[in-house]
N, C-alpha and C positions, 0 to 999 in steps of 0.2 A: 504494500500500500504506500504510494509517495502521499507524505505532508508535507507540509509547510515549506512547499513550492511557489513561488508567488512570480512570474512573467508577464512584462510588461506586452513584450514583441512577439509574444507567440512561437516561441524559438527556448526547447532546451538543450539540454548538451549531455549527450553519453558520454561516458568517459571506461576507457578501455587501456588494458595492456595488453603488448602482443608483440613478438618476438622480432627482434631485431631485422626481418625481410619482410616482417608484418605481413605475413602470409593468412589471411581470412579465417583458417584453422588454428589458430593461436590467438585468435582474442576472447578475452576473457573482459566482461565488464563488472567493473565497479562501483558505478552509481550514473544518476543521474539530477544533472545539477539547472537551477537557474541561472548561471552567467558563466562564460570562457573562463573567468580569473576563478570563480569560487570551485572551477574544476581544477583547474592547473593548481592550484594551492594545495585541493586536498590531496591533490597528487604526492606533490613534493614533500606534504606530513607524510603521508603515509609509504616515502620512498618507494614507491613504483618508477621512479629515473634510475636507473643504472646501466651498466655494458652490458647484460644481455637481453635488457627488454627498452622496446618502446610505449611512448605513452602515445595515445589517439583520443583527441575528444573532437566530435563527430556533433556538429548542430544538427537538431532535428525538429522540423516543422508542427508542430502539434494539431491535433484535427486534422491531416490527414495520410489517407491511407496510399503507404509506400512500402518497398521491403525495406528494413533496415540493414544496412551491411558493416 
């Protein structure tokens, strides 16, 4: 259940790890936030930057329907 989510622009942001050629089958997501920074942050708290993985946060349109990749 996402709370206390609040978007102004209709726009939230997945945030994903996934290996250094960021190959489709190695992302693994870790939340989903209202703004680019409040993802990149929790990022960097929760050390997901290192040499074998990368970080990808992926904006996503709200209300409608797409595949998500």
């Amino acid at each position: 259940m996402i709370k206390n989510i609040k978007t102004t622009n209709g726009i939230l942001y997945l945030l994903y790890q996934t290996d250094i050629w960021k190959s489709k089958s190695s992302y693994v997501c870790f939340g989903v936030f209202d703004s680019f920074e409040h993802a990149n942050e929790q990022a960097k708290k929760n050390d997901l930057y290192n040499h074998n993985s990368e970080v990808v946060i992926k904006p996503l349109k709200i209300n409608q329907l797409a595949e998500v990749l």
